[in-house]
Biotite code that builds the C-alpha atoms (Angstrom):
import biotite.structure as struc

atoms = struc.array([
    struc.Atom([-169.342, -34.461, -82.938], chain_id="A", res_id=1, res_name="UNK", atom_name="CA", element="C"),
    struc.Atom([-170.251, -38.037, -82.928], chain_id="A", res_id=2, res_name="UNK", atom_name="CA", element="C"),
    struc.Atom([-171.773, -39.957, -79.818], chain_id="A", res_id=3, res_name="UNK", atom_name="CA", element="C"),
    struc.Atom([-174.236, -37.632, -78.876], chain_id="A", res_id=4, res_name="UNK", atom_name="CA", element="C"),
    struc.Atom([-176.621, -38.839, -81.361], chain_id="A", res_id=5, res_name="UNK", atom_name="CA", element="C"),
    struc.Atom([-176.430, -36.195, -83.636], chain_id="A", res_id=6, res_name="UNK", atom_name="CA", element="C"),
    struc.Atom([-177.136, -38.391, -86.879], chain_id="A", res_id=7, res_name="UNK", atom_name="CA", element="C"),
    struc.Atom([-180.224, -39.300, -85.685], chain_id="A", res_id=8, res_name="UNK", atom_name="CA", element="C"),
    struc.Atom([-181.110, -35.513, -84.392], chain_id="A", res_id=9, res_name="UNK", atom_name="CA", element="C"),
    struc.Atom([-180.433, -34.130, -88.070], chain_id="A", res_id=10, res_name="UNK", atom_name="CA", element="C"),
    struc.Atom([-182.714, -37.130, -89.427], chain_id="A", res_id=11, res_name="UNK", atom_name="CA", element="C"),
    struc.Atom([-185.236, -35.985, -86.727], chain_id="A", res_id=12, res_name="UNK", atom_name="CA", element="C"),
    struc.Atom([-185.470, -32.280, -87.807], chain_id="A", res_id=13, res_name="UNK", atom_name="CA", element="C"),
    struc.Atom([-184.878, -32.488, -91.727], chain_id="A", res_id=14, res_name="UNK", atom_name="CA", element="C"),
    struc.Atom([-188.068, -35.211, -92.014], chain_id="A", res_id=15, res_name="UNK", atom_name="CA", element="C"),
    struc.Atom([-190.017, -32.805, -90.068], chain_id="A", res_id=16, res_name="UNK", atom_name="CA", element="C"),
    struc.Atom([-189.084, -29.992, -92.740], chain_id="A", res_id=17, res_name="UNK", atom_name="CA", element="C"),
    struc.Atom([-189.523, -32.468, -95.838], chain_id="A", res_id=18, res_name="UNK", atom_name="CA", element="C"),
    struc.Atom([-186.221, -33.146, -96.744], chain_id="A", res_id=19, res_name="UNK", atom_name="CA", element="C"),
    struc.Atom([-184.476, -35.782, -98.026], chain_id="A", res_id=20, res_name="UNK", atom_name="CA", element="C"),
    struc.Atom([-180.790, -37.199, -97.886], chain_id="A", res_id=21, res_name="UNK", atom_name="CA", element="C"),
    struc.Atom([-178.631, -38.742, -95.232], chain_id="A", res_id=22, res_name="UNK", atom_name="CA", element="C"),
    struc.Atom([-176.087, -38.014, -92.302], chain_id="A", res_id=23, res_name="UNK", atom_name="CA", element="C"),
    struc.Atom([-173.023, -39.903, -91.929], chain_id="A", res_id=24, res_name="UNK", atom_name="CA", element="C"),
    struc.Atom([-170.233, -40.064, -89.451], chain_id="A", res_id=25, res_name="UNK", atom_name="CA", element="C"),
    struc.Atom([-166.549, -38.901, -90.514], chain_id="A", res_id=26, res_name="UNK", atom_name="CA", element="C"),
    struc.Atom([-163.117, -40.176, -89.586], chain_id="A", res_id=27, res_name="UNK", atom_name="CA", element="C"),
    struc.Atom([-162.383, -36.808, -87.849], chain_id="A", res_id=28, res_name="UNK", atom_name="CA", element="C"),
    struc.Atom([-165.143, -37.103, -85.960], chain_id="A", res_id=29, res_name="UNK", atom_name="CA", element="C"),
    struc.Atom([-167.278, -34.682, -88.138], chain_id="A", res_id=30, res_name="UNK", atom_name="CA", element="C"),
    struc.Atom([-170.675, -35.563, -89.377], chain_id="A", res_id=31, res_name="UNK", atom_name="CA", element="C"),
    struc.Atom([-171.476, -35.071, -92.959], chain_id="A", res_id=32, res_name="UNK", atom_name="CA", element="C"),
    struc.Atom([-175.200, -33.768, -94.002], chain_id="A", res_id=33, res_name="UNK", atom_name="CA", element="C"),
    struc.Atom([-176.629, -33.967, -97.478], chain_id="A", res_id=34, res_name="UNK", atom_name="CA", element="C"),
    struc.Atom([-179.719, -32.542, -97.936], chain_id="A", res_id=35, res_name="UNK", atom_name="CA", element="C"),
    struc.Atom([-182.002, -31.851, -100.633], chain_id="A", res_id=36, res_name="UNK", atom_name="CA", element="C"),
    struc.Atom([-185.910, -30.379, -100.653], chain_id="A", res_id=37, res_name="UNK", atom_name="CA", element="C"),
    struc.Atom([-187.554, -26.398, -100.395], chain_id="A", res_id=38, res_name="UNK", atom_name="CA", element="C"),
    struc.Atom([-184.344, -24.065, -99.949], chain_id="A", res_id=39, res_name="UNK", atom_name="CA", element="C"),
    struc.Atom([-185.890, -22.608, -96.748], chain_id="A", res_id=40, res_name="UNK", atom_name="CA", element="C"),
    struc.Atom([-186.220, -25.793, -95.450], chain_id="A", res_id=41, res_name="UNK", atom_name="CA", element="C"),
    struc.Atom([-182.491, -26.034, -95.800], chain_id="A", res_id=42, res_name="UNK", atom_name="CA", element="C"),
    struc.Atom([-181.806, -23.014, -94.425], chain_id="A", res_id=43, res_name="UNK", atom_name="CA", element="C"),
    struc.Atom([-183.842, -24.329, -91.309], chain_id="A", res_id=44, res_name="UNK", atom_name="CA", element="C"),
    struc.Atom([-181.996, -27.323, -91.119], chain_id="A", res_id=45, res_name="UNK", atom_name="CA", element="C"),
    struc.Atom([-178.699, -25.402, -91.043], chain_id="A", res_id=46, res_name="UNK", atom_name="CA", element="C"),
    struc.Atom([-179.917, -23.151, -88.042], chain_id="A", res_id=47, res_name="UNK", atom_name="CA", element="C"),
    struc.Atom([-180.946, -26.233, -86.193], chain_id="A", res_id=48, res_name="UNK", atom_name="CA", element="C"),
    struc.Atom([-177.303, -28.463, -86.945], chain_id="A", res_id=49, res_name="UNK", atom_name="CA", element="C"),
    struc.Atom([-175.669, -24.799, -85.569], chain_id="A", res_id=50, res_name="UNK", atom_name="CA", element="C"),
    struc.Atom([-177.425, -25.314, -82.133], chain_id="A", res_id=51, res_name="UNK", atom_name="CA", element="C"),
    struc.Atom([-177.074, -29.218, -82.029], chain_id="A", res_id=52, res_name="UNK", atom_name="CA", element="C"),
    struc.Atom([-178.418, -31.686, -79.698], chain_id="A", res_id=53, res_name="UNK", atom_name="CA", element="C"),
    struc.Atom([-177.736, -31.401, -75.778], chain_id="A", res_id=54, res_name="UNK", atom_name="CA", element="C"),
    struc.Atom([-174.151, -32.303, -75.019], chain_id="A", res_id=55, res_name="UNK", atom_name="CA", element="C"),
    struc.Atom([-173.400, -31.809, -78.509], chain_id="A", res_id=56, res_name="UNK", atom_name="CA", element="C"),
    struc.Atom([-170.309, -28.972, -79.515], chain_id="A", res_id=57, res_name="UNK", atom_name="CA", element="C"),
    struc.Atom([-170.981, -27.608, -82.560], chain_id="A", res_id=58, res_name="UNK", atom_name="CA", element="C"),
    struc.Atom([-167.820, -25.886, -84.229], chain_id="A", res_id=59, res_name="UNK", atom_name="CA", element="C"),
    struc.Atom([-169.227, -25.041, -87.556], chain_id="A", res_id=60, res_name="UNK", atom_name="CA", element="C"),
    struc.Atom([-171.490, -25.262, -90.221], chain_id="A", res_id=61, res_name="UNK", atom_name="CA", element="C"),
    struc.Atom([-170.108, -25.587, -93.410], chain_id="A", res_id=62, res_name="UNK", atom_name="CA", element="C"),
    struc.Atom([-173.087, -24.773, -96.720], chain_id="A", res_id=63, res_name="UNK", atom_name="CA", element="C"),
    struc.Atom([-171.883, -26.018, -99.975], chain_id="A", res_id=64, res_name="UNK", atom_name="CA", element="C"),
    struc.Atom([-174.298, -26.746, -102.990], chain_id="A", res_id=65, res_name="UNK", atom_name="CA", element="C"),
    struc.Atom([-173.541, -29.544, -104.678], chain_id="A", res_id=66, res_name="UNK", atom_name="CA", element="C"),
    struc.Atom([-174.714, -31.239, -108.176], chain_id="A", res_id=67, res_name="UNK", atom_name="CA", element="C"),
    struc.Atom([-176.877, -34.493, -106.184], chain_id="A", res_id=68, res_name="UNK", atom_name="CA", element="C"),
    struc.Atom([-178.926, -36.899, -108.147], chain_id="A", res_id=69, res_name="UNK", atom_name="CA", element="C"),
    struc.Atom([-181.808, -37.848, -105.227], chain_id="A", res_id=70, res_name="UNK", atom_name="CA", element="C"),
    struc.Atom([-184.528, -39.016, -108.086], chain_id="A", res_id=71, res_name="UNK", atom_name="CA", element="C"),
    struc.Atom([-184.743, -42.456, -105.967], chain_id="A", res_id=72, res_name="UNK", atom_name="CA", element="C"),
    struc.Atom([-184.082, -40.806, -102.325], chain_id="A", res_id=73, res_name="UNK", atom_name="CA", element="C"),
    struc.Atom([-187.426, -40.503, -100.626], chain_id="A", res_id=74, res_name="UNK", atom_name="CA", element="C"),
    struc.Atom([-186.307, -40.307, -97.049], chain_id="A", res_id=75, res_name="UNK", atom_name="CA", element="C"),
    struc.Atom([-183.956, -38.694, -94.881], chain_id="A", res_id=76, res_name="UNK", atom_name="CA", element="C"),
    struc.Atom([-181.591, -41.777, -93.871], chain_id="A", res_id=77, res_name="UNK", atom_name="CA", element="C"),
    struc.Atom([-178.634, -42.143, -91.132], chain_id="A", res_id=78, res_name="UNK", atom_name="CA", element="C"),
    struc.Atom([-175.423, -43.650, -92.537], chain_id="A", res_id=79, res_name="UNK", atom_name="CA", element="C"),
])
């Protein structure tokens, strides 16, 4: 859900774990997470975007791996 600064709380916990990618808003008011680093660390991340932020609703958590070229991606960035 967007507004409840849940970009910048998925930047917040995947730099703490060491990952790298970026968070961006969607039109239907879903926020997009790519992620790359340590598979547990991903795993992590996923457990923390199901519980959100305060005020945030969480509906789902969709896990897809995807073919990402992150070579020159050194930080976790909001969109």
């Amino acid at each position: 859900m967007q507004g409840v600064g849940f970009r910048w709380f998925v930047a917040r916990h995947a730099t703490l774990l060491g990952l790298v990618g970026y968070a961006r808003n969607q039109p239907d008011g879903s926020v997009e997470v790519v992620a790359s680093g340590d598979e547990a660390a991903i795993d992590r991340l996923a457990r923390e975007l199901a519980r959100g932020p305060e005020f945030a609703h969480v509906s789902a958590v969709e896990k897809t791996e995807i073919q990402l070229e992150v070579c020159n991606v050194k930080s976790f960035d909001i969109k």
